[in-house]
MIVOFI-322042 format. One record per residue: x, y, z of N, C-alpha, C in turn; residue in one letter. Coordinates in pm, whole numbers, plus 50000, padded with zeros to 5 digits. Layout:
// residues N
      nx      ny      nz     cax     cay     caz      cx      cy      cz   type
       X       Y       Z       X       Y       Z       X       Y       Z      A
...
END
This chain:
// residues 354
      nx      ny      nz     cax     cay     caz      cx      cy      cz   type
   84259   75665   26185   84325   75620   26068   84466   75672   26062      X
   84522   75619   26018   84675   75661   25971   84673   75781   25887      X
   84746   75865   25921   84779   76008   25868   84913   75972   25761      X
   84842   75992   25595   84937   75981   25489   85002   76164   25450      X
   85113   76186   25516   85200   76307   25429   85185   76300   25297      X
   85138   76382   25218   85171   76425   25054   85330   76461   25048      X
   85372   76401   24958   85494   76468   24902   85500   76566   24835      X
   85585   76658   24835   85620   76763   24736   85739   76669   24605      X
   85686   76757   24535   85820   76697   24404   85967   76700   24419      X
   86036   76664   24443   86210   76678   24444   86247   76782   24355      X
   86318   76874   24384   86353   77015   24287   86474   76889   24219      X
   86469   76935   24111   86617   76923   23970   86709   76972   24014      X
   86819   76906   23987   86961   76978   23991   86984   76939   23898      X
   87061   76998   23793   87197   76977   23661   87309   77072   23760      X
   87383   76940   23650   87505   76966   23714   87596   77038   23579      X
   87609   77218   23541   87692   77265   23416   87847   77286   23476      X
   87911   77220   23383   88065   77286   23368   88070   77341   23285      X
   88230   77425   23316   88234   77548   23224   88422   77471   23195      X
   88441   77436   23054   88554   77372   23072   88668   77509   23018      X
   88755   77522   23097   88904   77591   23055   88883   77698   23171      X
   88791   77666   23286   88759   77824   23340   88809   77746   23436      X
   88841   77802   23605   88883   77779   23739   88738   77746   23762      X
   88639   77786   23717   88478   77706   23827   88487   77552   23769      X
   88548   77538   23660   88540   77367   23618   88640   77283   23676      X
   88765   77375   23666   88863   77280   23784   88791   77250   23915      X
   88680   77349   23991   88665   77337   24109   88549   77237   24122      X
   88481   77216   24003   88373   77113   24023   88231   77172   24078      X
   88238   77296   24011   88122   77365   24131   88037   77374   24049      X
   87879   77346   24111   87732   77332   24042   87693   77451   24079      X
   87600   77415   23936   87508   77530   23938   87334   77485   23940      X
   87267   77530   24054   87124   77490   24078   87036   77528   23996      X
   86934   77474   23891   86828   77552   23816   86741   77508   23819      X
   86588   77588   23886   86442   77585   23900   86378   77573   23803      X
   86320   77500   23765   86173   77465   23671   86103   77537   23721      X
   85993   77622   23667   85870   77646   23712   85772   77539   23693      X
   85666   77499   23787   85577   77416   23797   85474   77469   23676      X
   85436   77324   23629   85303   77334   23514   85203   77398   23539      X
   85157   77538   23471   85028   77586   23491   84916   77481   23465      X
   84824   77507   23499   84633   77453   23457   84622   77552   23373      X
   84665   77665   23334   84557   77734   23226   84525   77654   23109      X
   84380   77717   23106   84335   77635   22972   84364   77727   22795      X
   84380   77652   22717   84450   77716   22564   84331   77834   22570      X
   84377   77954   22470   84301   78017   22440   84221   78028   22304      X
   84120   77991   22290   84025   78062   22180   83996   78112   22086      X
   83977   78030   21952   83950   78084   21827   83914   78252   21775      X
   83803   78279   21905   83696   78331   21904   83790   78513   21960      X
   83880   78463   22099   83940   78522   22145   84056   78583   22054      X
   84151   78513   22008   84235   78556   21913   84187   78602   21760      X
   84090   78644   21795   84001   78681   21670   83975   78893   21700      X
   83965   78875   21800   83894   78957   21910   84042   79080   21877      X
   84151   79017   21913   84282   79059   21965   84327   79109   21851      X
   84308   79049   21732   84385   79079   21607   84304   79218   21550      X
   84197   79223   21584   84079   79336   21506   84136   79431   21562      X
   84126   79439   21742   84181   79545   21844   84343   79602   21786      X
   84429   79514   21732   84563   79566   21703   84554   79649   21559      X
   84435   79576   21488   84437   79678   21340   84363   79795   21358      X
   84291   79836   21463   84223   79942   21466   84330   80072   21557      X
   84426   79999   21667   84507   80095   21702   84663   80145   21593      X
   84664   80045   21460   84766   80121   21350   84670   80212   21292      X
   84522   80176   21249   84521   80283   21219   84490   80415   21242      X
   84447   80421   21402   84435   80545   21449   84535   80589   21460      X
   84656   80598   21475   84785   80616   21513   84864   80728   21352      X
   84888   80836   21411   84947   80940   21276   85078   80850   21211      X
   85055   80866   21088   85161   80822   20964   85299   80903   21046      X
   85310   81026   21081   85446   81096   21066   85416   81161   21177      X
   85550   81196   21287   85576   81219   21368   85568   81336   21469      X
   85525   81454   21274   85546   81602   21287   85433   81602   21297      X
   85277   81523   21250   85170   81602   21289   85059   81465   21355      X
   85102   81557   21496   85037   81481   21572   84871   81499   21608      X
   84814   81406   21654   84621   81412   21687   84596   81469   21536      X
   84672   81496   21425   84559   81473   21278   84569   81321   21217      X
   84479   81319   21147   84444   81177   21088   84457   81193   20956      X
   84557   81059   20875   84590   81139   20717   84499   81070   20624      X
   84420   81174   20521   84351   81121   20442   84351   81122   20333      X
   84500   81062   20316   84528   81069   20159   84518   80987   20123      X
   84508   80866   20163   84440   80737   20116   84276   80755   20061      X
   84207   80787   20154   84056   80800   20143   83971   80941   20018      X
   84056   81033   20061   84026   81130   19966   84035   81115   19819      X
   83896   81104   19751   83894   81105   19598   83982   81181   19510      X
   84068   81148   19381   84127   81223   19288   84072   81328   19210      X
   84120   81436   19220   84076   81571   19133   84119   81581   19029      X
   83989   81617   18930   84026   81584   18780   84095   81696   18742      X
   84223   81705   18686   84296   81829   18636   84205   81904   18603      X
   84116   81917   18513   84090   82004   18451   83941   82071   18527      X
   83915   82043   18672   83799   82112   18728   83780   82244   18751      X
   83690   82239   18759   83632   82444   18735   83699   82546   18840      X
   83779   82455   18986   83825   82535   19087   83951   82506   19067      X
   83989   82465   18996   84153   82467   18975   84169   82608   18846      X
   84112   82598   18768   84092   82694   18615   84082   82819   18731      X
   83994   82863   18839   83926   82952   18915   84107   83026   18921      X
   84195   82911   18993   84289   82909   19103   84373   82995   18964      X
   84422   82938   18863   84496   82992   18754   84474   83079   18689      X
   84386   83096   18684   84295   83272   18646   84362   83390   18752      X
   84317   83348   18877   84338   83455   18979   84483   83458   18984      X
   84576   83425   18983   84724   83409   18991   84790   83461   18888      X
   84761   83462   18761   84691   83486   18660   84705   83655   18617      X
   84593   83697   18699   84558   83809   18715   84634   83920   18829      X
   84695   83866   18913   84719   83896   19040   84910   83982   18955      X
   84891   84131   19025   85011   84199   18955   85147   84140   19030      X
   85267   84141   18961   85354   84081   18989   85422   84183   19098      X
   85539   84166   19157   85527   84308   19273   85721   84286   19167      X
   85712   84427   19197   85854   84451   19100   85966   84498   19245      X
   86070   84498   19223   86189   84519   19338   86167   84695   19346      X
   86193   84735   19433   86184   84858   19508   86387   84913   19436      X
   86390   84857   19366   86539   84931   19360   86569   84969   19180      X
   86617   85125   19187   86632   85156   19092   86683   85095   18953      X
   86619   85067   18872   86713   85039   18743   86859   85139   18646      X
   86906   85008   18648   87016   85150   18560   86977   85216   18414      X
   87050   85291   18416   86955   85386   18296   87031   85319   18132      X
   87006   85323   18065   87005   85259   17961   87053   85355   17875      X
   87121   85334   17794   87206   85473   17733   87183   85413   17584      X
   87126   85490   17480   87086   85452   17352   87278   85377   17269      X
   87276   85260   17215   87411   85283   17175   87442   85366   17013      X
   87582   85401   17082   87652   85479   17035   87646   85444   16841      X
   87594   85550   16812   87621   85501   16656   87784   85479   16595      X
   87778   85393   16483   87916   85359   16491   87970   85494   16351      X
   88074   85531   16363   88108   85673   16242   88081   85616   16120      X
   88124   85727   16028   88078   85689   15931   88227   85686   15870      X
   88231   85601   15780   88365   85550   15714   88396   85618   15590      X
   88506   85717   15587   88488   85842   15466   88573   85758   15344      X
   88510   85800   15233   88529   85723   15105   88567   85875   15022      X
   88644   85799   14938   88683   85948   14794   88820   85871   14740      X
   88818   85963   14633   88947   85943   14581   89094   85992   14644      X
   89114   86030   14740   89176   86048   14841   89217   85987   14948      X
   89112   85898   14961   89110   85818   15109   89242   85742   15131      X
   89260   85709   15053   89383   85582   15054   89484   85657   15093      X
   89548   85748   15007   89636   85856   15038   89658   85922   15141      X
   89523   85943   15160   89533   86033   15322   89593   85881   15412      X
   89501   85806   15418   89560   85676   15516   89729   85685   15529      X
   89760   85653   15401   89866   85611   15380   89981   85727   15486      X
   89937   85865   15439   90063   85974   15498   90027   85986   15617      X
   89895   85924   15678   89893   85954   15814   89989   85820   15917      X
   89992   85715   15844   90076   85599   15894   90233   85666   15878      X
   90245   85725   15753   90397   85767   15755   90438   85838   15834      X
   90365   85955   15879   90410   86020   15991   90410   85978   16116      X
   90337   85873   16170   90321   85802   16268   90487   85762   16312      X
   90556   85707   16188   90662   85637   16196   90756   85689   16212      X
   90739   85832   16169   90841   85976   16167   90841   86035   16294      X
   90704   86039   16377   90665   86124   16464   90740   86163   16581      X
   90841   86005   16636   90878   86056   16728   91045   86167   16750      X
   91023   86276   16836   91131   86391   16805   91152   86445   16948      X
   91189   86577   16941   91229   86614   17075   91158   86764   17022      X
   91160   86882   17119   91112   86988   17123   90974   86968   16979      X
   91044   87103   16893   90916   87139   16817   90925   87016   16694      X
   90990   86939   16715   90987   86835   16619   90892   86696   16683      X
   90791   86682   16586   90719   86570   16618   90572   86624   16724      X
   90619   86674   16844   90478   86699   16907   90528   86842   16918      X
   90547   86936   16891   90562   87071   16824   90559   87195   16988      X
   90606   87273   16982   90615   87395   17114   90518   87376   17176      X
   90387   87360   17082   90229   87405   17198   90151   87296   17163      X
   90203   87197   17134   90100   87050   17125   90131   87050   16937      X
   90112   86946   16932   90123   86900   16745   89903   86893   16712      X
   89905   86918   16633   89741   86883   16548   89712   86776   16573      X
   89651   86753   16616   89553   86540   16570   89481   86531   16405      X
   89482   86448   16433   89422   86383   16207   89315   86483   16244      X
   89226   86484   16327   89091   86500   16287   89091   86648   16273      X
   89160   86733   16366   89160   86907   16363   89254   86923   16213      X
   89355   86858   16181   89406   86887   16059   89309   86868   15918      X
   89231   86751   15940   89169   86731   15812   89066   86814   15819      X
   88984   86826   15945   88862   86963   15900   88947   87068   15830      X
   89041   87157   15889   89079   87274   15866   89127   87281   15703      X
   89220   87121   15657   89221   87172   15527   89104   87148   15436      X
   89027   87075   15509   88854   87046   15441   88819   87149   15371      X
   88813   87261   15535   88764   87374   15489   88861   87480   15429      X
   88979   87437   15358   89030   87507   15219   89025   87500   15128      X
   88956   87377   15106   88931   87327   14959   89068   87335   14879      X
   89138   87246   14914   89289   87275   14879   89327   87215   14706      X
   89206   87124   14694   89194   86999   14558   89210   87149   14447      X
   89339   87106   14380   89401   87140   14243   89438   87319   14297      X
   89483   87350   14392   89540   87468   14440   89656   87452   14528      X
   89715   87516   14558   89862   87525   14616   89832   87583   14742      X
   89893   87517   14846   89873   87533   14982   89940   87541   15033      X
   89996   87672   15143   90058   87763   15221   90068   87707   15341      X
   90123   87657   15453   90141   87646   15586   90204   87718   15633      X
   90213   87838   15687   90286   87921   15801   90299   87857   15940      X
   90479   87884   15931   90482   87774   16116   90440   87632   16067      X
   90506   87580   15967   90442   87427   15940   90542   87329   16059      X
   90614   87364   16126   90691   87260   16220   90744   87129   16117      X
   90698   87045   16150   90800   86897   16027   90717   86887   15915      X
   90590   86976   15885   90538   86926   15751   90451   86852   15785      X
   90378   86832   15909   90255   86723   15878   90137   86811   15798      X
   90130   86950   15803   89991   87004   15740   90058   87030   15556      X
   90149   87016   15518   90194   86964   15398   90136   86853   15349      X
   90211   86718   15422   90168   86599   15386   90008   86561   15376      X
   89966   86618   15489   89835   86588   15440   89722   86666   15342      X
   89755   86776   15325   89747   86860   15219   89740   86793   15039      X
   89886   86752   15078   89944   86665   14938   89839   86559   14915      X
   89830   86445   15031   89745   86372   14999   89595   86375   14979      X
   89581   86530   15004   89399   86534   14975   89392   86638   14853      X
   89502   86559   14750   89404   86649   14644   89518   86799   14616      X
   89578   86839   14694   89627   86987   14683   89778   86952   14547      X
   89745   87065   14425   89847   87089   14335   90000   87100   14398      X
   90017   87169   14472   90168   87214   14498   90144   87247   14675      X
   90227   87223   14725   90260   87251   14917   90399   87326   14941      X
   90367   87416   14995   90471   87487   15043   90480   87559   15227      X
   90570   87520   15259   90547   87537   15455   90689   87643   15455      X
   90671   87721   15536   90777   87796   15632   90797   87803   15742      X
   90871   87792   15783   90910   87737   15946   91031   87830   16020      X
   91037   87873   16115   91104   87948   16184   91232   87870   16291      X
   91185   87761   16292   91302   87652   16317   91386   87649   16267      X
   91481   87519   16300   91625   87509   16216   91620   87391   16103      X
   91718   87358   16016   91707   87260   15890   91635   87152   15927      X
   91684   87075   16020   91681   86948   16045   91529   86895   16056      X
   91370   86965   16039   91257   86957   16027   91265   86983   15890      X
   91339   86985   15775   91312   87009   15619   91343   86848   15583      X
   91495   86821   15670   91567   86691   15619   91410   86557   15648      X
   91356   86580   15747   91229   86499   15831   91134   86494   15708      X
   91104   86625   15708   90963   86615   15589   90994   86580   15461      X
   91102   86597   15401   91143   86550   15251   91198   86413   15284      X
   91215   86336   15364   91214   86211   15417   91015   86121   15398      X
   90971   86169   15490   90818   86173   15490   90745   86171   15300      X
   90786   86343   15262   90750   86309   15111   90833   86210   15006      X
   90911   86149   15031   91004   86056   14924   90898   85899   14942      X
   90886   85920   15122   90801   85771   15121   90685   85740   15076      X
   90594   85852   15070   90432   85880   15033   90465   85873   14839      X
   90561   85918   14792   90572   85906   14654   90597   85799   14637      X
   90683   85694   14697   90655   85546   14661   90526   85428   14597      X
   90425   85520   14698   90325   85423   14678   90235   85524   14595      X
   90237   85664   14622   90109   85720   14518   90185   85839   14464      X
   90180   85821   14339   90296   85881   14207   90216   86029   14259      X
   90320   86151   14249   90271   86249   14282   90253   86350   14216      X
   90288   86312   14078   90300   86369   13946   90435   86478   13933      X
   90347   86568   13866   90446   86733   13837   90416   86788   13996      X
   90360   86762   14092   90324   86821   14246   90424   86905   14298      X
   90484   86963   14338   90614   87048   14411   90570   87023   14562      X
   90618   86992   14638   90602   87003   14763   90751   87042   14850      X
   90750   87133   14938   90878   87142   14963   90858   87262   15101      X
   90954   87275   15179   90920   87304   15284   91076   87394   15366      X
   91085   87524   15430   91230   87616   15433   91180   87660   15550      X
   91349   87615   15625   91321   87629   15759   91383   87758   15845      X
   91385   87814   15890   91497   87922   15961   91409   88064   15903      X
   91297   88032   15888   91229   88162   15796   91147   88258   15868      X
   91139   88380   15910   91112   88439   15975   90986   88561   15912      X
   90874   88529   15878   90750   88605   15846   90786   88733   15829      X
   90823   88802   15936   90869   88937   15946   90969   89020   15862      X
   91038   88920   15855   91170   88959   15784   91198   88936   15641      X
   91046   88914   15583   91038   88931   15443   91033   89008   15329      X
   91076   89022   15261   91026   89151   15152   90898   89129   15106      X
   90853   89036   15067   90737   89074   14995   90625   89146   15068      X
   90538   89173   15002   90366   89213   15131   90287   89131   15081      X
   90312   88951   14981   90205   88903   14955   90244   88748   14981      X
   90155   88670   14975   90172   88534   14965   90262   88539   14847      X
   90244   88545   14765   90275   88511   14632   90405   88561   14572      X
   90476   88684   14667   90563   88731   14661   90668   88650   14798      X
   90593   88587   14824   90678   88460   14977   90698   88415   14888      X
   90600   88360   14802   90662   88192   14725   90789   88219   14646      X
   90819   88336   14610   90874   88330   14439   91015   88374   14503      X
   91009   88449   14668   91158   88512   14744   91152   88351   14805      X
   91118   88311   14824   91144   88179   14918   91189   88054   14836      X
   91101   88025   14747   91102   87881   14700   91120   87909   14545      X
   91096   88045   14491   91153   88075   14346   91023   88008   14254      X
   90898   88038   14299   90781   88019   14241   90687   88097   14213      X
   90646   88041   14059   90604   88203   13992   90484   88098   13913      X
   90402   87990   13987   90290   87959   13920   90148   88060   13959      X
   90072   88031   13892   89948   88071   13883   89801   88054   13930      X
   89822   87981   14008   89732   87860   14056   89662   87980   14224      X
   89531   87920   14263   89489   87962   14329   89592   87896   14455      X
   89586   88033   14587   89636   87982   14726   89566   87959   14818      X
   89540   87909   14911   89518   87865   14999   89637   87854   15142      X
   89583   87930   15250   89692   87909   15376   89600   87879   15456      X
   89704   87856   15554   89675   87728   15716   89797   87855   15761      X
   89765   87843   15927   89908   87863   15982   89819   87823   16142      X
   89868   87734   16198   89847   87714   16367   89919   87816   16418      X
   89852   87927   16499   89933   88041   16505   89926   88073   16681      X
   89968   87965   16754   89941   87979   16891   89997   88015   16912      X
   90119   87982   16896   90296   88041   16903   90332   88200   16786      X
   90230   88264   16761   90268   88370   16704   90274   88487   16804      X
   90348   88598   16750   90324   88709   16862   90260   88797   16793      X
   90220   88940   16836   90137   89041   16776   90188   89077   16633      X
   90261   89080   16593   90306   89160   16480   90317   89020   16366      X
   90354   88901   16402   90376   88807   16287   90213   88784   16281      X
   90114   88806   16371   89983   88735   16281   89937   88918   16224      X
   89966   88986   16234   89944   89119   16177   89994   89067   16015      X
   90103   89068   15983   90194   89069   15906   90110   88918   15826      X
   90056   88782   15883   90032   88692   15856   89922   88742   15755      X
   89806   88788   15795   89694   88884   15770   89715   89009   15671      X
   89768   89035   15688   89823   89163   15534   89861   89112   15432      X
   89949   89006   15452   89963   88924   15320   89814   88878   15257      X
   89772   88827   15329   89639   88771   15275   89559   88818   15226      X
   89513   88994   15264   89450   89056   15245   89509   89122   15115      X
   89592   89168   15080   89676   89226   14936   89721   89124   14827      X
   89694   89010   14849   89735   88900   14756   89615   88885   14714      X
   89645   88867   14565   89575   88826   14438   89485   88699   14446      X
   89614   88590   14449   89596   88436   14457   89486   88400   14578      X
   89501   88454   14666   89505   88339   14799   89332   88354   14794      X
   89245   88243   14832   89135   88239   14795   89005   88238   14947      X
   89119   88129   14990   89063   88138   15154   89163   88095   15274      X
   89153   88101   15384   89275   88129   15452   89240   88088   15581      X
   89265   87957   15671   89224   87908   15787   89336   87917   15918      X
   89293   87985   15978   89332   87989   16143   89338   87906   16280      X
   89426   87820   16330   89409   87801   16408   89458   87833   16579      X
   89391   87857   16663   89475   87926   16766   89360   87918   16906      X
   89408   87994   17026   89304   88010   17143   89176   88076   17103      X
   89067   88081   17164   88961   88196   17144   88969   88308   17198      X
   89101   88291   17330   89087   88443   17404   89195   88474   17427      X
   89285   88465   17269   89392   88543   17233   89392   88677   17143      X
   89509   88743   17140   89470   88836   16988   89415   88772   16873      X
   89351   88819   16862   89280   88815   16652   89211   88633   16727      X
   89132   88645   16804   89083   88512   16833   88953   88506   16808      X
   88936   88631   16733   88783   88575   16726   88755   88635   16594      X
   88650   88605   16479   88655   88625   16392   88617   88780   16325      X
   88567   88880   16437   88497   89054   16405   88640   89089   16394      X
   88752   89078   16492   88879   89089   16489   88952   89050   16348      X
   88970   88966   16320   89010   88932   16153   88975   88973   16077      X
   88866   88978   16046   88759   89066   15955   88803   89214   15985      X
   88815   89278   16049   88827   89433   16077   88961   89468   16026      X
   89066   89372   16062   89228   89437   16040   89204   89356   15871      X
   89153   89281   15812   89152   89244   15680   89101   89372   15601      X
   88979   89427   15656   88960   89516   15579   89023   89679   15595      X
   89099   89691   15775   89245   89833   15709   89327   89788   15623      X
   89348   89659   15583   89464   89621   15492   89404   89628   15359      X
   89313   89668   15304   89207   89695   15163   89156   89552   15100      X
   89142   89483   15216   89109   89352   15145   88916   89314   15240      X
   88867   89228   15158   88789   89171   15247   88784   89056   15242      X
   88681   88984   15373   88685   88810   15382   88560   88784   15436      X
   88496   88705   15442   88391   88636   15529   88410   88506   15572      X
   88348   88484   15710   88386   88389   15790   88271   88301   15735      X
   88347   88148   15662   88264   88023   15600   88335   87895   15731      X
   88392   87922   15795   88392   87794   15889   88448   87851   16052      X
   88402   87771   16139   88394   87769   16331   88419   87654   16396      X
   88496   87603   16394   88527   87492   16454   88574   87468   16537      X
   88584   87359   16668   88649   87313   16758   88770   87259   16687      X
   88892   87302   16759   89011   87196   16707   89106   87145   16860      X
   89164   87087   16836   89245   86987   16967   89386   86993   16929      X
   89485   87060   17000   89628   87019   17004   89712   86907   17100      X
   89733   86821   17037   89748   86735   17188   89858   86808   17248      X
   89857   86827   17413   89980   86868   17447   89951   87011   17484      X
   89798   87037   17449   89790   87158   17475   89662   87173   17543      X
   89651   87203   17639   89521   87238   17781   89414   87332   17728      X
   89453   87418   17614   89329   87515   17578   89280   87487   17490      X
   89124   87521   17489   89059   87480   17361   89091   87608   17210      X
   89136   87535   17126   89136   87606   16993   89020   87574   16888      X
   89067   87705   16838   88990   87726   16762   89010   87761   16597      X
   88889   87665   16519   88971   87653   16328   88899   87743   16294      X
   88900   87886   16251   88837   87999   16167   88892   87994   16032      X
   88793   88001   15943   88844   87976   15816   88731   88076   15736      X
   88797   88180   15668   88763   88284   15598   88778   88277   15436      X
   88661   88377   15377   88719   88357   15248   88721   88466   15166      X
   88793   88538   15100   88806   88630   15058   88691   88674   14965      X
   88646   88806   14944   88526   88807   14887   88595   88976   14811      X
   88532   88978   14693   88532   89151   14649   88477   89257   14766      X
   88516   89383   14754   88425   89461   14810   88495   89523   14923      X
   88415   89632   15004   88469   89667   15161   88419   89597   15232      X
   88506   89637   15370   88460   89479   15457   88360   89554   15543      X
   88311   89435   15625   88162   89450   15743   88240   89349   15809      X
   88217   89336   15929   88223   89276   16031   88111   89150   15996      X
   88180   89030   15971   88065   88898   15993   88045   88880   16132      X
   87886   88825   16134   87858   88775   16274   88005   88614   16260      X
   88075   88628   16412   88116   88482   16443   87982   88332   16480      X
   88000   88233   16429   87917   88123   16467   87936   88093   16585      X
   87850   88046   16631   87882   88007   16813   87953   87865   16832      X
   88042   87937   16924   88181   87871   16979   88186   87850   17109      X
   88178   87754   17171   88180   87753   17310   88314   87711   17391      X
   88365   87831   17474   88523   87774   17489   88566   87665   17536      X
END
């Protein structure tokens, strides 16, 4: 029989241009293969049934998150816990109970606060205010004027010391008064008449009768005398009494109880001798306050007491106080004595710590 060749299929050619490029000017083809028609047969209801189950079972074995791998999350599946179950109450109890742990580092110490002073009231008060602003305004000077040879007084050492003279309706003595501040404030607490002597020159009299003209402005000072002589030298007096100072000095011949002050840091041996004899032979003078070092002459109060009573007088020590000179590095001290009938004894001093 005749032998029939099978044909194969003729492969496709398309023919693509590429227009604006040099392969389209050149006319050049490009060859493209078909693949020949498979025989497979469609696939299966049954099959694509099969396939879809297999893909939902590998999402969900597969971890939600990246960080924890081979666990399986069951926060979907796991039942809700009722707030209020018996192992949660368990959990808040023990936590609860459990001591808190405190820091290993010291606390600071706590310092009770400071009570606030007490605000002094009287018929005085105003007055005193008032002459302590005036001198403020006066204060500033050079040498013993204003902050004085060995420091000037502060309010607070001046007002104890004339506290403790009880100066109200008596006439008050300053020995060594420098410009008159233990005057002025004297005046304003109450004291009848003020009288200061000073060993300086005028120009601390012109200051303080400046000082008293302004304080009489605002609080009438009545019949009061206040007045103050400078260039005056303790020693070089005739009299042997307070009272015989006033009447050679200032030409005063009242009757009235005395009272002296003298800051006597700046004294030497013989003017607080001489300071002290007066005191002790005078009539008037009632009580008599000191201020000075503790571990100077006559610095302590068995000392005062002893030369009070060779002079035929006696005293007992009614005040011990700390006092402050600004300007001055040592601690002083306010002794304030009071004259009593009788021969003297040595008073115990109150304790003073230097």
């Amino acid at each position: 029989g005749r032998h029939v060749r099978s044909r194969r299929p003729a492969k496709r050619t398309t023919k693509t241009t590429y227009a604006g490029s040099q392969r389209a000017r050149a006319n050049r083809t490009r060859n493209i293969t078909t693949p020949r028609p498979t025989n497979a047969p469609p696939s299966s209801p049954l099959r694509r049934a099969n396939m879809s189950s297999k893909a939902k079972s590998a999402k969900e074995e597969a971890p939600l998150s990246p960080t924890k791998k081979g666990k399986k999350s069951t926060k979907g599946n796991s039942p809700k816990k009722d707030p209020k179950s018996p192992a949660k109450v368990k959990s808040v109890k023990k936590s609860a109970e459990t001591p808190v742990k405190t820091s290993s580092k010291k606390k600071a110490a706590e310092t009770p606060q400071t009570k606030p002073k007490e605000k002094k009231t009287g018929p005085y008060e105003a007055r005193w205010k008032k002459a302590m602003s005036i001198f403020q305004k006066f204060q500033p000077g050079l040498g013993h004027d204003g902050t004085g040879l060995y420091g000037t007084l502060t309010a607070g050492t001046m007002r104890t010391m004339i506290e403790r003279c009880e100066v109200v309706g008596r006439t008050h003595v300053d020995v060594g008064a420098a410009d008159g501040k233990v005057l002025l404030g004297a005046l304003s607490l109450g004291a009848a008449h003020v009288y200061g002597v000073e060993i300086s020159g005028d120009g601390l009299q012109t200051k303080f009768e400046g000082m008293r003209d302004v304080l009489a402005q605002s609080h009438a000072m009545g019949a009061s005398s206040a007045r103050l002589a400078c260039s005056i030298d303790i020693c070089d007096l005739r009299g042997a009494t307070v009272e015989a100072w006033l009447n050679e000095v200032f030409n005063e011949s009242d009757d009235t109880e005395i009272t002296v002050s003298a800051v006597w840091h700046g004294f030497n041996t013989e003017a607080k001798e001489t300071l002290l004899s007066a005191c002790a032979r005078s009539q008037r003078v009632t009580r008599f306050s000191l201020i000075g070092p503790a571990k100077r002459d006559y610095g302590n109060p068995e000392a005062v007491i002893d030369w009070v009573g060779q002079c035929g007088g006696a005293c007992k020590l009614v005040g011990d106080d700390k006092g402050h000179l600004s300007g001055s590095g040592e601690n002083q001290r306010i002794m304030t004595f009071e004259k009593v009938d009788g021969g003297s004894s040595p008073q115990r001093a109150l304790a003073f710590d230097d």
